[in-house]
C-alpha positions in Angstrom: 22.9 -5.3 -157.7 20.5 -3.2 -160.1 18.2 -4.6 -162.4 18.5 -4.4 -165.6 17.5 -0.8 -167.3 18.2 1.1 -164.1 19.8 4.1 -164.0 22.6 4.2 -161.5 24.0 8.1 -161.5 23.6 10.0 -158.4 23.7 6.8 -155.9 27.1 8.0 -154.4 25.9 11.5 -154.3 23.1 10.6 -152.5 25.3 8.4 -150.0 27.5 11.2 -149.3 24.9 13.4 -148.5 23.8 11.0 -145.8 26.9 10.8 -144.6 28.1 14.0 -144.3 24.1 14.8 -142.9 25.2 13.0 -140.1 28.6 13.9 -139.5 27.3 17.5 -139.7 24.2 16.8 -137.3 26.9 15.2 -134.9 29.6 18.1 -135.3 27.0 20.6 -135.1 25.4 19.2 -131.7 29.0 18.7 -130.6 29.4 22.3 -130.9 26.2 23.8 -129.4 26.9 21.2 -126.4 30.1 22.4 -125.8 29.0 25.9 -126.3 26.6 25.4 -123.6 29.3 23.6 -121.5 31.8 26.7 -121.4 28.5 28.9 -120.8 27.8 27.3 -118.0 31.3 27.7 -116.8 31.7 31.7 -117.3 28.4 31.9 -115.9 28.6 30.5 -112.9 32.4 32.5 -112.2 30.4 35.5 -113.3 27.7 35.2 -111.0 30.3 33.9 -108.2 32.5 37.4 -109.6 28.6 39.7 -109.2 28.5 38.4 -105.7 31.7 38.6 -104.3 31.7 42.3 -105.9 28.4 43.3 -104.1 30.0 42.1 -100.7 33.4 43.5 -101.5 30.8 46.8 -100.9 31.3 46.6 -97.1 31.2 49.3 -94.5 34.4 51.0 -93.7 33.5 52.4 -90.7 32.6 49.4 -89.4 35.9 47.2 -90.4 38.0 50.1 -89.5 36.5 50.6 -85.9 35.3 47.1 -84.4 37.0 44.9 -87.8 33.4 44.0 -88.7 32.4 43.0 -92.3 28.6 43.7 -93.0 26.9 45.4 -96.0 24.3 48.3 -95.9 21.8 46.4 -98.1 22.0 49.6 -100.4 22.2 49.2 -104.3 23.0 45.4 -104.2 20.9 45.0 -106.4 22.0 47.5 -109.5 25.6 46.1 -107.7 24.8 42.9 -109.0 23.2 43.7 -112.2 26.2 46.3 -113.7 28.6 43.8 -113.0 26.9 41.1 -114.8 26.2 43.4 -117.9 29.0 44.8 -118.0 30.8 41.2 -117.8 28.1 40.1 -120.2 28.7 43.3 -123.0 30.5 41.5 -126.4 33.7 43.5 -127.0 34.2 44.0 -130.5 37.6 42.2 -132.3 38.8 42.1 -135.8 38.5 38.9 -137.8 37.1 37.3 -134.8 33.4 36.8 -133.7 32.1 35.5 -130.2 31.8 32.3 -129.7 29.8 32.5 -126.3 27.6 35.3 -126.7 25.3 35.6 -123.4 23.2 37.9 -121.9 21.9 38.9 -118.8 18.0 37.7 -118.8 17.6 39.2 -115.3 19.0 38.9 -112.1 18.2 39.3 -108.2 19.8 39.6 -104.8 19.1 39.0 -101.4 20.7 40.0 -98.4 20.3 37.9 -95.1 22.1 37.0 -91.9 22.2 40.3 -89.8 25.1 41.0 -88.2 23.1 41.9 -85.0 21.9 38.6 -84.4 23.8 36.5 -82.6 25.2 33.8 -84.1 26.4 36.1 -87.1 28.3 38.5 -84.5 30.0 35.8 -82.5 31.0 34.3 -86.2 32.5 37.6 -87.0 34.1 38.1 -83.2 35.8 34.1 -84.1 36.8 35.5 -87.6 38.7 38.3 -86.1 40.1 37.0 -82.5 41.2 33.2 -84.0 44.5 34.2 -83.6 45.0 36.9 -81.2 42.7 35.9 -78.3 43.8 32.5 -77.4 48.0 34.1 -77.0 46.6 37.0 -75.1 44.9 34.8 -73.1 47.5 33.0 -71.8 49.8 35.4 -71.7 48.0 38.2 -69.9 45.9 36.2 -67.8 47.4 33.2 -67.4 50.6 33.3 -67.2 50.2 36.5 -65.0 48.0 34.5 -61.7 49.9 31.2 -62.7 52.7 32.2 -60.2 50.2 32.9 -57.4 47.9 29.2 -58.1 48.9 27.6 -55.3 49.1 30.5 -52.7 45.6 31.8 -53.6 44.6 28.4 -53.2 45.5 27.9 -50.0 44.4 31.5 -49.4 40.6 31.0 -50.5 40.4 27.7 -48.8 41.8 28.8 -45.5 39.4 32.0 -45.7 36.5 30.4 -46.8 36.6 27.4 -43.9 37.8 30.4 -41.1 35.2 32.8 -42.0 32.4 30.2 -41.7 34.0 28.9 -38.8 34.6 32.7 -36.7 30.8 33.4 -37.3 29.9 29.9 -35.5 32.4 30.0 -33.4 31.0 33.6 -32.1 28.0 32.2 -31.9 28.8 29.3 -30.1 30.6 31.4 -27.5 28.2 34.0 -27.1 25.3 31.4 -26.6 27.9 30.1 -23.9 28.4 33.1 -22.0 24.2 33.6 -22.5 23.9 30.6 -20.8 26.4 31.5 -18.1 24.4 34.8 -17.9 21.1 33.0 -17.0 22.8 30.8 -14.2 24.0 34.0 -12.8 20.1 35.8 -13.5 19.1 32.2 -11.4 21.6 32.7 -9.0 21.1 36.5 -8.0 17.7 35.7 -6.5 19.1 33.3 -3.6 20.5 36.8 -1.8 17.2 38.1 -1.2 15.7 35.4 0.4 18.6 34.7 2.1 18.1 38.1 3.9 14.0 36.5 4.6 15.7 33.4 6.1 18.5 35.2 8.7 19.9 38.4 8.3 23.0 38.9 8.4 23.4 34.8 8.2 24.6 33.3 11.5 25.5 29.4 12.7 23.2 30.8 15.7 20.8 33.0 17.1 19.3 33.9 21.0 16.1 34.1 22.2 14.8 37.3 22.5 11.2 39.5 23.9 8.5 40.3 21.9 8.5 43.7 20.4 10.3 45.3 17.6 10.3 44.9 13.7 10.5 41.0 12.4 12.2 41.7 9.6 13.1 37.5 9.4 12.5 34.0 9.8 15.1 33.8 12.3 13.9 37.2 13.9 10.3 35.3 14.2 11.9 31.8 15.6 13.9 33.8 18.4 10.8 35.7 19.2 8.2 32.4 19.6 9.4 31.3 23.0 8.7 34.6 24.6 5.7 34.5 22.3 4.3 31.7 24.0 4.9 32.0 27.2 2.9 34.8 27.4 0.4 33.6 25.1 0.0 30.7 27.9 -0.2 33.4 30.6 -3.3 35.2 28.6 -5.1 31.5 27.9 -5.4 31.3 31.7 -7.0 34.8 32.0 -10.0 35.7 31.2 -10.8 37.6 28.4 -10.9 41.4 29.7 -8.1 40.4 32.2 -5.7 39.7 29.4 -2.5 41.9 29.3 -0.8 40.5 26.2 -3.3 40.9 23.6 -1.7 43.5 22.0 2.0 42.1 21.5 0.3 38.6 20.7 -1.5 40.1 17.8 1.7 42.3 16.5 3.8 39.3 16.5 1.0 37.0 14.8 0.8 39.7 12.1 4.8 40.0 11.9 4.9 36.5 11.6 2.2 36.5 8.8 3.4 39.1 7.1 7.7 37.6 6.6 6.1 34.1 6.0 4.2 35.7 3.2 7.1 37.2 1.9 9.2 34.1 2.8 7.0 32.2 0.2 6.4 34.7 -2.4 10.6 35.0 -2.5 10.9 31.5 -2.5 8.1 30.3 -5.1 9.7 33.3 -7.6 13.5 32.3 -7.2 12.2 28.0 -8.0 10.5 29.3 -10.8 13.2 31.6 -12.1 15.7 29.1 -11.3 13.6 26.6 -13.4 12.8 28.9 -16.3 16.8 30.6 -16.4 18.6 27.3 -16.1 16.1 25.4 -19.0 17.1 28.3 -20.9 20.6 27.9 -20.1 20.2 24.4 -21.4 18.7 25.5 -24.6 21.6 27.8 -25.1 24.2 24.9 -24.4 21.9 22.7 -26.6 22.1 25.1 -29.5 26.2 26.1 -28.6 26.6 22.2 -29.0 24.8 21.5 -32.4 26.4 24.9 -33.9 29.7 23.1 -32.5 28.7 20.0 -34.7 28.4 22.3 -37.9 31.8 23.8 -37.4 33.1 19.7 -37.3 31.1 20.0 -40.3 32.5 23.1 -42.2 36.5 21.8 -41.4 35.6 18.1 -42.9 33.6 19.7 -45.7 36.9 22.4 -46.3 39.1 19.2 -47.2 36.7 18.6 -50.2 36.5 21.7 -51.5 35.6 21.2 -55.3 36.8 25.1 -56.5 40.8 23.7 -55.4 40.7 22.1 -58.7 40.6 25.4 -60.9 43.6 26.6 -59.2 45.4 23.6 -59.7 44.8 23.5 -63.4 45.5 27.3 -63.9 48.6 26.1 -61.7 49.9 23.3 -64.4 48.8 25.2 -67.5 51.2 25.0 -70.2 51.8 29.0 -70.6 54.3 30.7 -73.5 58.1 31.0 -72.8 59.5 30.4 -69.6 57.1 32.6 -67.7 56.9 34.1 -64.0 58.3 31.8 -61.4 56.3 30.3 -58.3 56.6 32.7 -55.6 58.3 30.3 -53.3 56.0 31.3 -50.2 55.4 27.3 -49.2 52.2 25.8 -47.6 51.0 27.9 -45.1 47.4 27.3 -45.7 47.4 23.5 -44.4 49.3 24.2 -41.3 46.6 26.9 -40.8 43.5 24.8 -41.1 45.1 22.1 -38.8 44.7 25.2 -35.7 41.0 25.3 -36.5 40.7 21.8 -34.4 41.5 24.0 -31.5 38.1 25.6 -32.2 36.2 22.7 -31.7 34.8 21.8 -28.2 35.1 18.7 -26.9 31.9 17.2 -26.6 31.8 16.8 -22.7 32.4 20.2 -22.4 28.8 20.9 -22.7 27.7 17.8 -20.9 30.2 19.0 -18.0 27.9 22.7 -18.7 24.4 20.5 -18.4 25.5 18.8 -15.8 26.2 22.4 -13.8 23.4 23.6 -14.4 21.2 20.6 -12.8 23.5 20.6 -10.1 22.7 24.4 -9.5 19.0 23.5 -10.0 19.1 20.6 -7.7 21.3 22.5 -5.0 18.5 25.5 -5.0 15.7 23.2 -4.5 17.6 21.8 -1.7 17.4 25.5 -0.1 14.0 26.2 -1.3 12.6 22.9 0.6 14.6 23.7 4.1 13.3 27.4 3.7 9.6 25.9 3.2 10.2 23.9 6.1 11.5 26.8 8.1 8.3 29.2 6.5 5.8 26.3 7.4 7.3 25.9 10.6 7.2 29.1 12.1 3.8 30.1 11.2 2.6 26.9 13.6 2.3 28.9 16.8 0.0 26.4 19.0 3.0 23.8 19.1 5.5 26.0 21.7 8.5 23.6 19.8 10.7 26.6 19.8 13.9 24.6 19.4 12.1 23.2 16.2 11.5 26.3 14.8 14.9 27.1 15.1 16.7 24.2 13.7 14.2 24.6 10.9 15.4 28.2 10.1 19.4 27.4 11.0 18.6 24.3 8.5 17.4 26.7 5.6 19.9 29.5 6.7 22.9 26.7 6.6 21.2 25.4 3.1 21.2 28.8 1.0 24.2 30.4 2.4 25.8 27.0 0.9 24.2 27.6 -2.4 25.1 31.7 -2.3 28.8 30.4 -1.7 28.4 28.3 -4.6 26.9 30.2 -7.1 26.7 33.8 -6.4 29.5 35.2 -3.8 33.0 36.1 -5.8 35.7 33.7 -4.8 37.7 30.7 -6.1 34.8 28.3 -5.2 32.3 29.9 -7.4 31.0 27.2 -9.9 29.3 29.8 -11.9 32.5 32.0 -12.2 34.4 28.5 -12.6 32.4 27.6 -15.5 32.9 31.5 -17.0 36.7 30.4 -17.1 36.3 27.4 -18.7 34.9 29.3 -21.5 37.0 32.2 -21.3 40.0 29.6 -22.0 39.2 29.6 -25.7 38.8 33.6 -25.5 42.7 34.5 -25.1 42.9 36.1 -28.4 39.3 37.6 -28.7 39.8 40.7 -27.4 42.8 41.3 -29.5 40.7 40.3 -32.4 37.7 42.5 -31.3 40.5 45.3 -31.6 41.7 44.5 -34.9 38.0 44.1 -35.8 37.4 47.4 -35.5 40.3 48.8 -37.2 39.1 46.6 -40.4 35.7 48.5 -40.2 37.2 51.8 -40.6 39.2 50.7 -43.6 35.9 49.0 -44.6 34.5 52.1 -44.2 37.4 54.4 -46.1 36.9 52.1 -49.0 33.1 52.7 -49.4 33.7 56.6 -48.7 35.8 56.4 -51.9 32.9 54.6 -53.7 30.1 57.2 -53.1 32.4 60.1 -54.6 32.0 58.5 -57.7 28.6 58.6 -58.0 28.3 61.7 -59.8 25.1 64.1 -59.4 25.6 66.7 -61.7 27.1 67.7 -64.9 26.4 64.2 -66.3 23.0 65.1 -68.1 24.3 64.6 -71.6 25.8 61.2 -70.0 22.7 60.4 -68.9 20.3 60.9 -72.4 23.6 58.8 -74.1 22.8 56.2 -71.4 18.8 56.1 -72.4 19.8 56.3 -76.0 22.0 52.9 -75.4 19.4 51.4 -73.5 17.0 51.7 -76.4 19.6 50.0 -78.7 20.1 47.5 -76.3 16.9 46.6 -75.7 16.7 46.1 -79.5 19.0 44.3 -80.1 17.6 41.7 -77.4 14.2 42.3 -79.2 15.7 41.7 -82.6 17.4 38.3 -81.4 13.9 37.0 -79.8 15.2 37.4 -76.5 17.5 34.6 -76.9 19.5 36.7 -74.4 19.0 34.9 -70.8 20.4 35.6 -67.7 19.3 38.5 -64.7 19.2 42.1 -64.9 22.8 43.6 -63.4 22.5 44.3 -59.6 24.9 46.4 -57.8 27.8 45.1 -56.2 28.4 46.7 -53.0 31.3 45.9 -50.3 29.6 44.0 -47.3 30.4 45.9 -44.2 31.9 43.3 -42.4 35.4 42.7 -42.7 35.3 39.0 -42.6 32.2 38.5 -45.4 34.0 41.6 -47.6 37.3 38.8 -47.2 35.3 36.1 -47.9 33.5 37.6 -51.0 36.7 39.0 -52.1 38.1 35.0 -52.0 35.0 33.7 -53.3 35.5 36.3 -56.3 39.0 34.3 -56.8 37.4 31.0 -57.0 35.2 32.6 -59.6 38.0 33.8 -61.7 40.4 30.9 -61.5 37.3 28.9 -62.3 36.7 31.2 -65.1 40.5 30.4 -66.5 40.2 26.8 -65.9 37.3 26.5 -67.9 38.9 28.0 -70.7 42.0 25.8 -70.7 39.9 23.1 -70.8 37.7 23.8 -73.6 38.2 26.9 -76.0 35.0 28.7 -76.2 33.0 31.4 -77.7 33.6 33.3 -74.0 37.1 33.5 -74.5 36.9 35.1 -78.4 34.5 37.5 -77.4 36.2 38.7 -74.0 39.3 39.5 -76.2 37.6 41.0 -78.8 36.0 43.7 -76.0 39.2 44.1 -74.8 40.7 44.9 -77.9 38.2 47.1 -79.3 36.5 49.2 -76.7 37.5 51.7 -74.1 38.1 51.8 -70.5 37.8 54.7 -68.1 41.1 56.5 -66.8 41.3 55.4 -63.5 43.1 58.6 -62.5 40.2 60.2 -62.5 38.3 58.7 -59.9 41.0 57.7 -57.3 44.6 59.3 -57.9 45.8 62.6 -57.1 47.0 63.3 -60.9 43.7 63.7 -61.3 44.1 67.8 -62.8 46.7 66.4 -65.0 44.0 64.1 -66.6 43.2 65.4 -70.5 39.5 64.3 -69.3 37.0 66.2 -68.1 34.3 64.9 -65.6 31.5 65.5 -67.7 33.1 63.7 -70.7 34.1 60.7 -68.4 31.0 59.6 -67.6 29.5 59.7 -71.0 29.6 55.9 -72.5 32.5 56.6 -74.5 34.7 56.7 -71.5 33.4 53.7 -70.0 32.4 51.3 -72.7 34.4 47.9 -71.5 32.4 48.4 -68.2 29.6 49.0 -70.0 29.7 45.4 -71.6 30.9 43.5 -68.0 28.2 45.5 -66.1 25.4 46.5 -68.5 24.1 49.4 -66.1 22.3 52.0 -68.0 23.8 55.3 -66.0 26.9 57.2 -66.0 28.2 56.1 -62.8 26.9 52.3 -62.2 29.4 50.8 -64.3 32.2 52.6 -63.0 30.9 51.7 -59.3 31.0 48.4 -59.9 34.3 48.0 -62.1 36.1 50.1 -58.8 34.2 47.7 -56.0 35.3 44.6 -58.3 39.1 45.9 -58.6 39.0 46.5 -54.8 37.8 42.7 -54.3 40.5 41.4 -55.8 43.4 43.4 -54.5 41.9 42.5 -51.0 42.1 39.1 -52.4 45.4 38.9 -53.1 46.9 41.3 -49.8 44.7 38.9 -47.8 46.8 35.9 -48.9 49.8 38.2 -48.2 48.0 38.5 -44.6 47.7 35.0 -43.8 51.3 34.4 -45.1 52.4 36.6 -42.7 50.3 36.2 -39.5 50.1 32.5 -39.7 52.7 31.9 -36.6 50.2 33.7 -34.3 48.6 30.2 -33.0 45.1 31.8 -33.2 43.3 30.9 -36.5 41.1 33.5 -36.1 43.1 36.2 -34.9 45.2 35.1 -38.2 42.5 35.3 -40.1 41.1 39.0 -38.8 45.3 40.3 -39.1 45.1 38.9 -42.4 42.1 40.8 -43.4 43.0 44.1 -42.2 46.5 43.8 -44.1 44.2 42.9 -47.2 42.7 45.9 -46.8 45.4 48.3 -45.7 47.1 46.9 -48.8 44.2 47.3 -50.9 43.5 50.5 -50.3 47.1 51.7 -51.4 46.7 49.1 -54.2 43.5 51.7 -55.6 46.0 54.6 -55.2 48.6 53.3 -56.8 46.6 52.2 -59.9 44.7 55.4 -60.5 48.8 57.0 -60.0 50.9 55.4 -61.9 48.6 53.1 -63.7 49.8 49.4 -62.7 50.4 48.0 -59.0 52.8 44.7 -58.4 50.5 41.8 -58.4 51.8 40.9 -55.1 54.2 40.9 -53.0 55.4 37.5 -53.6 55.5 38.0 -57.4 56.7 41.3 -57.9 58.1 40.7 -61.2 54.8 40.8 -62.5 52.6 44.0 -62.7 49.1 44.4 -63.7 47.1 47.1 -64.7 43.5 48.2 -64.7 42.2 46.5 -67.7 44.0 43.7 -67.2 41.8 43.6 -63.9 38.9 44.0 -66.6 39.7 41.1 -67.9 39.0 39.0 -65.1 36.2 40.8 -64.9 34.9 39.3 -68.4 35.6 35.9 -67.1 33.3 36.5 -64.3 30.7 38.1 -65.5 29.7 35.2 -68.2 26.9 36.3 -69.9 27.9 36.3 -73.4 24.4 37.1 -75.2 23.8 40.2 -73.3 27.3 41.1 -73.8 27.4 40.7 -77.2 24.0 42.9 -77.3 25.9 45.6 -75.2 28.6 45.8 -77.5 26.1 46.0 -80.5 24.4 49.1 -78.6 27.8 51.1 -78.0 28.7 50.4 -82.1 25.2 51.6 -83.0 26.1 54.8 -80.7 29.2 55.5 -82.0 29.0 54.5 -85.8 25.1 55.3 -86.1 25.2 52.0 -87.7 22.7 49.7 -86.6 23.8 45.9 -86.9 20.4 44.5 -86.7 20.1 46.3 -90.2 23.3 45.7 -91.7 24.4 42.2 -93.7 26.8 39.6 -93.4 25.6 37.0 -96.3 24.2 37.6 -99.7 22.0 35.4 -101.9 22.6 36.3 -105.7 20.9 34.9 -108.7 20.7 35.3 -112.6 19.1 33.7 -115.8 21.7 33.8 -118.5 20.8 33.3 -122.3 22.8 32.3 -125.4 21.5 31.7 -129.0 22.4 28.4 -130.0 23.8 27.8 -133.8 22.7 25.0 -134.7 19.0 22.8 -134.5 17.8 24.0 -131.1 14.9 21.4 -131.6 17.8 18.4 -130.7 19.6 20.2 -128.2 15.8 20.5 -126.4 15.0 16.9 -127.1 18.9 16.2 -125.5 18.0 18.2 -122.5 14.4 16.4 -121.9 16.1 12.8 -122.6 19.0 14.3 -119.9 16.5 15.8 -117.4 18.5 19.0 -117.5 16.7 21.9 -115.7 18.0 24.5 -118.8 15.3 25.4 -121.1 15.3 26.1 -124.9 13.3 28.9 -126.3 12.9 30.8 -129.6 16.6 29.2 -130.5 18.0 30.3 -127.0 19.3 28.0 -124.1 18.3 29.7 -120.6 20.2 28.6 -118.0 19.5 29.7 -114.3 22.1 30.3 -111.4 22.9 31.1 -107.7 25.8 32.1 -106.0 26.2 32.7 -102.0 29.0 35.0 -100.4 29.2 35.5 -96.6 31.7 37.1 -94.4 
């Protein structure tokens, strides 16, 4: 293998060296690559570690109070930077060296996700209620109206159909007895002429002698045989030998004079007859179509779409055993099959029509015989004297008949006959008109209690901590873009009659069952929210502002009206003044106890026959009841949800919890509830933190031919860089709440 004269020492040397050269090239690689490996490694748990440390930073008050997580923003930085050193520092140790020796390069940190904006609250609100809200739920809202499903069903959907139906059907009736009214206007003026015609009315009248007042046409008819006779006498004369000049020329003027009047009374009475009975039409017209809408209302009642919520609240699935139904039975469709008695029969008005052009036609009947009568007597050159007084016993005959028909009292009045038919469906009116007026005062008792609580004085440092919360609300919508929808709060006041404050106070039910339903069906940011209010902010003492413990309260008025006091009815209402929220929260309360004594109402009145009398009884139990309901509360601080569920009691702020249902406007709640933190805590959420963005460049020297590892690192397209016999390596580590 070697030529002659070749020297072969040192070949296996050589080889060797080659060898080991590339084991130790390969070895020394090895180690540098898995030094960076492990680097990477720690790194990364140290930069997770830096992070986690800055965000374990959080503000106490804030977790303490509301059990909200957010960082100042303060020192994350240094935080983040200390923790890395420090994690970074070699720690000295005998007979040993290190085999990862980094260092901190530099680092950064940036803090984003506010908790005032809206998403990162409602997160935080989900965090905290996962567990609690959904139980509380159902088993203080729930399971609490469950027992009562079915009743206020019926209750709301008898209410809702009677109260639209007792407005029409007032309306209907008083456009009835208006058009009764102008048959009797049309009616009144047959009397008067009657007196033109004969007076007092006779089957017959004598002749009599000229002379004397003619105060008639019957007076002028018995007068016109005398009349002319001696107006023949005088024709024969001549001229200056006339005697009866005189007494010709008084009656001719008598006779002009009540023929004048005769016409004048007889043209008025057609044309109020005409006018008074078309409007009588018109008023039977309109009765009949309002009639058609209450058809309407009942057929529209038996589809009413809000039953469904009470049905589901009704079959929910609620924890233990719960309350039993209250066993009161259907009551509500046994009512709404009385409203039929409501209803007119359709040829009821056509029988009223038909009256009235009878009464039309019978008058012109009179008016034409009294024309004929009028136009009869005031022919004096035709000495037909019997004529003239058929003509005038003809008209005499023709509006006594009418009088007698329409306008003297007696059995055979039409007019008064046609009154009765109406009056049939009025047997329980008056007794209703009665009750009416009781509900008014109660009505009115209820709304007396509501103006003492808006306050006027010794509320000016509730009123600056009102404006102050208005400025952090407004910036917290500002902050969030005005993401917020929904209208301004408006006051919600107690309608002064008894039958819309019943119907409001049911149409608040539908609202709230709805509200439950929804929430069974789908589990939604509403529900997390509307627990976490309730289990972290205040609600006013109710003693204070309706109970007669009132001196025994630990409150003082000026510190009740302050926000503190009143902050849960600060976030259903959002009014920015010591007394609106409180207003509203009392009116809302009220509402719902009349609800639920209304129910109690019609339970118990719903024998009566009347639906409407039912109805009114109903409402001024609801709010008798209610009334003593308020009382009770503010007393002892709870009230038996109803007399059919006794078992169960319920106290003010579980009525607040309705409340939140209702009021669904979760952005400008949530914005609310940032403002009264902010006021309490000084803390403003829209600068506070809930996520934090941390990164670091981490070196280490490398042992062994950095120029490979680099040329590895290109060939790999690894992002690290090698420098001045350092690997850099760059990382990022994200923490949120």
């Amino acid at each position: 293998m070697f030529r002659r004269g070749d020297s072969e020492s040192g070949a296996v040397t050589i080889f060797l060296a080659m060898v080991l050269a590339v084991v130790f090239l390969f070895v020394a690689v090895f180690i540098d690559y898995a030094r960076i490996a492990a680097m990477k490694v720690q790194a990364e748990r140290l930069v997770h570690a830096a992070a986690r440390s800055v965000m374990s930073s959080y503000i106490p008050e804030l977790q303490e109070r509301y059990g909200l997580f957010a960082h100042e923003g303060d020192q994350g930085d240094y935080v983040l930077a200390k923790v890395l050193n420090d994690s970074t520092k070699p720690t000295p140790h005998e007979d040993g060296f290190p085999l990862i020796g980094m260092e901190v390069v530099q680092s950064g940190l940036a803090l984003e996700r506010e908790l005032g904006q809206f998403e990162n609250f409602n997160q935080q609100i989900q965090e905290e209620m996962k567990y609690k809200a959904p139980v509380d739920f159902m088993v203080e809202a729930v399971s609490r109206f469950k027992p009562l499903s079915a009743e206020m069903k019926q209750a709301a959907h008898s209410v809702d159909v009677l109260r639209k139906l007792q407005k029409l059907y007032d309306k209907r009736e008083r456009l009835l007895e208006e058009a009764i009214q102008k048959r009797r206007e049309a009616a009144k003026t047959a009397a008067p002429l009657a007196k033109l015609v004969m007076d007092p009315p006779s089957t017959y009248f004598s002749d009599s002698q000229l002379g004397g007042r003619i105060d008639s046409a019957a007076d002028a008819s018995a007068k016109y045989r005398d009349y002319y006779s001696k107006y023949t006498e005088d024709e024969a004369r001549e001229p200056l030998d006339r005697i009866y000049m005189f007494e010709l020329g008084e009656y001719r003027s008598d006779v002009n004079r009540i023929v004048a009047s005769i016409n004048r009374e007889n043209q008025e009475a057609l044309m109020i007859h005409q006018q008074a009975l078309s409007q009588a039409n018109d008023r039977v017209e309109e009765a009949k179509s309002i009639n058609e809408q209450m058809k309407q209302v009942i057929k529209e009642g038996e589809m009413r779409a809000a039953n469904a919520a009470y049905d589901n609240v009704g079959k929910a699935k609620t924890p233990g055993t719960g309350a039993s139904s209250s066993g009161v039975g259907s009551f509500g469709d046994e009512l709404r099959k009385q409203t039929d008695q409501l209803v007119r029969k359709d040829s009821e008005f056509a029988e009223f029509t038909n009256g009235h052009d009878e009464q039309l036609g019978d008058f012109k009947a009179a008016h034409q015989s009294i024309t004929v009568s009028s136009s009869s007597i005031s022919l004096l050159s035709d000495g037909d004297s019997h004529r003239k007084r058929q003509h005038v016993l003809t008209a005499n005959r023709e509006i006594q008949q009418y009088i007698a028909r329409y306008a003297a009292a007696g059995s055979g009045n039409v007019i008064d006959q046609a009154a009765n038919q109406i009056d049939d469906y009025h047997s329980a009116d008056k007794e209703r008109a009665k009750v009416d007026k009781q509900s008014e005062q109660k009505l009115k008792e209820a709304q007396n209690r509501i103006k003492l609580l808006v306050a006027t004085a010794g509320i000016e440092k509730a009123t600056e901590q009102f404006k102050q919360l208005e400025g952090y609300y407004n910036e917290n919508i500002s902050f969030n873009q005005n993401q917020a929808s929904g209208a301004a709060p408006s006051e919600k006041q107690i309608s002064q009659d008894p039958y819309d404050a019943g119907g409001e106070a049911m149409a608040d039910m539908d609202q709230l069952f709805g509200g439950m339903s929804n929430l069974l069906d789908v589990v939604s940011d509403e529900l997390y929210q509307n627990e976490y209010a309730l289990h972290y902010f205040k609600s006013v003492n109710l003693s204070m502002i309706a109970g007669s413990d009132m001196n025994n309260s630990t409150m003082s008025p000026e510190t009740f009206f302050l926000p503190e006091s009143q902050e849960l009815e600060y976030i259903i209402y959002g009014f920015h003044n010591p007394y609106g929220n409180i207003v509203a929260a009392y009116t809302e309360v009220f509402t719902i106890r009349l609800a639920i004594r209304t129910m109690e109402g019609l339970v118990e009145n719903s024998k009566l026959g009347n639906p409407l009398l039912v109805l009114s009884k109903a409402i001024l139990h609801g709010l008798t009841e209610a009334l003593a309901d308020m009382q009770k509360l503010a007393d002892e601080g709870q009230v038996e949800l109803s007399k059919y569920a006794k078992q169960i009691s319920i106290t003010y702020r579980d009525h607040l919890r309705l409340f939140l249902l209702a009021h669904s406007n979760n952005d400008r709640k949530m914005s609310r509830m940032s403002a009264i933190i902010r006021l309490n805590t000084k803390i403003d959420l829209n600068k506070t933190y809930t996520y934090a963005a941390s990164q670091a460049e981490m070196r280490m020297r490398l042992w062994f031919l950095p120029g490979i590892m680099r040329a590895i690192g290109t060939m790999s397209g690894s992002a690290d860089r090698i420098e001045d016999g350092h690997i850099y390596i760059s990382l990022q580590s994200d923490y949120a709440y």
